[in-house]
C-alpha distance (Angstrom), angle and dihedral (degrees) to the residues before:
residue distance angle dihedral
X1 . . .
X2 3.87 . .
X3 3.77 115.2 .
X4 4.06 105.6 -127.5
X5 4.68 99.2 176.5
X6 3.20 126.0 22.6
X7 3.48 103.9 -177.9
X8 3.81 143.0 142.9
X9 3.90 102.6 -92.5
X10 3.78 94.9 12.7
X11 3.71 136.9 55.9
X12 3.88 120.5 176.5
X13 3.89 126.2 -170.1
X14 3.79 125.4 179.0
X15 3.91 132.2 -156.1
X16 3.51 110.9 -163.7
X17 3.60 106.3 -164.6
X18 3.91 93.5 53.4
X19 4.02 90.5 41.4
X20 4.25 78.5 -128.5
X21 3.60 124.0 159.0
X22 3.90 124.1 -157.9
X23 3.41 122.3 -170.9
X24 3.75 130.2 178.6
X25 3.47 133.6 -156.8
X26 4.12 114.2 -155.5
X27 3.72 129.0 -149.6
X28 3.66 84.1 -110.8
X29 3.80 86.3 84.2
X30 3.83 92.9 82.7
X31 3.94 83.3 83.2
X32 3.40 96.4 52.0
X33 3.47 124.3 131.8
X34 4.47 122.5 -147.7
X35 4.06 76.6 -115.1
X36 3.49 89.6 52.0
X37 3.46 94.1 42.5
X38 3.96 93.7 48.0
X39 4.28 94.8 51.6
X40 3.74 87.6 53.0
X41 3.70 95.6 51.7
X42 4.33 94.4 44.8
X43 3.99 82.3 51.7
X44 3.63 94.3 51.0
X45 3.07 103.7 38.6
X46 4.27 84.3 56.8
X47 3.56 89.7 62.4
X48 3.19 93.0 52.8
X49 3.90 103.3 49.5
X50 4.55 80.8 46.3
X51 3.88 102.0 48.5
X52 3.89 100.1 24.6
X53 3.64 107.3 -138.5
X54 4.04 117.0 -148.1
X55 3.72 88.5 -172.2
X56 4.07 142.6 36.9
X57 3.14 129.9 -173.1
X58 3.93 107.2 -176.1
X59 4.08 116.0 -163.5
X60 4.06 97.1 -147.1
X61 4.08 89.3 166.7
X62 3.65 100.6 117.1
X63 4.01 102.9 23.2
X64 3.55 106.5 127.7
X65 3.83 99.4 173.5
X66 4.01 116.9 101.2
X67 3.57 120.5 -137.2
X68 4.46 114.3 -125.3
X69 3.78 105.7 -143.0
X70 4.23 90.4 -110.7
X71 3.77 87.1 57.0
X72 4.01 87.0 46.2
X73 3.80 87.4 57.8
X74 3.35 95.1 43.9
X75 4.02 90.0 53.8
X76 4.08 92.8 52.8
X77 3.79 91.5 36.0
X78 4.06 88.5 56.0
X79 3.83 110.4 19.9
X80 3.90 118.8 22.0
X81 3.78 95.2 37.7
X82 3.85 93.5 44.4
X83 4.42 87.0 39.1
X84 4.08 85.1 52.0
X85 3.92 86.6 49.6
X86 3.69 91.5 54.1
X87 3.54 96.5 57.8
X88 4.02 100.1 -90.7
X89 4.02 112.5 159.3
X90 3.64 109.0 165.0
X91 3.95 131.4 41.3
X92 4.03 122.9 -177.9
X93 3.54 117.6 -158.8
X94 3.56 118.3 -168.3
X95 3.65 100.9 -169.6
X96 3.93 136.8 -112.5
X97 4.01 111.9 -110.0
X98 3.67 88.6 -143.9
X99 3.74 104.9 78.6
X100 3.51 105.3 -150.0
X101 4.06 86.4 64.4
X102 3.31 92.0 39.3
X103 4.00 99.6 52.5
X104 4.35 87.5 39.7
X105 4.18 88.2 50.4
X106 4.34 84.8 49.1
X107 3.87 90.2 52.4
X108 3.40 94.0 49.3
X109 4.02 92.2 54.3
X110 3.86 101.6 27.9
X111 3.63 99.0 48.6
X112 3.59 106.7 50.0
X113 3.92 118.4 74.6
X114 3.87 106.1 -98.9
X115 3.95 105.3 -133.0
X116 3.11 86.2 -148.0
X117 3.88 106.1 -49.0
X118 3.70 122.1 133.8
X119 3.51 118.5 -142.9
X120 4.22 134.1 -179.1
X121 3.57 135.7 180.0
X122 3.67 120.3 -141.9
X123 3.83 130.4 179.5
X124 3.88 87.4 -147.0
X125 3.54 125.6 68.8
X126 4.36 86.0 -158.0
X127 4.08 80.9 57.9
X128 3.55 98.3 51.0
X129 3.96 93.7 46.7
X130 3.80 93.8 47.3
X131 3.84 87.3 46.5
X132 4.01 98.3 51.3
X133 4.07 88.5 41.2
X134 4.08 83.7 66.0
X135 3.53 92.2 54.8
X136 3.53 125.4 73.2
């Protein structure tokens, strides 16, 4: 797994062989500006259109920042419908413990028509791994 941002509010690994994206989202977050908010997505969202993930698995434990419905556009506009462009299949969330970023992360993924993109929440990270080892 090859570490590609370490940042503030976002950390992104890679794994090459498995085409399997991990992204983590620290506590930090809860001083994250929309700004903020909007860089990090434009510089994922990169990534993902260069390597072509199949899978995610995005580590939501800690985030602490909740996410205003323009800013929940702007993530589907400019990451998951690019990411389901470039071939991505399978998304594990392992959910925020604070519920306001928790329940603003869900709309963004469970509103939206999938195009094909499968996505779960888990409360474990151990579930979510096991989960996106069984597909693909």
């Amino acid at each position: 797994m090859k570490r590609l941002v370490e940042k503030p509010f976002l950390q992104i690994f890679f794994d090459y062989e498995t085409r399997t994206m991990h992204v983590i989202r620290p506590s930090e977050t809860e001083n994250m500006t929309a700004e903020a908010y909007k860089t990090d997505t434009m510089e994922w969202a990169k990534i993902i259109l260069d390597l072509k993930p199949v899978k995610i698995l995005v580590d939501e434990t800690e985030m602490k920042y909740g996410i205003k419905p323009e800013l929940q556009d702007f993530m589907q506009k400019n990451l998951i419908i690019p990411a389901i462009g470039a071939g991505l299949k399978y998304v594990a969330m392992i959910v925020s413990k604070d519920l306001f970023s928790q329940v603003s992360i869900e709309q963004i993924l469970e509103d939206k028509p999938s195009h094909g993109l499968t996505i779960r929440f888990f409360d474990e990270a151990s579930d979510a791994i096991d989960w996106l080892k069984k597909h693909g």
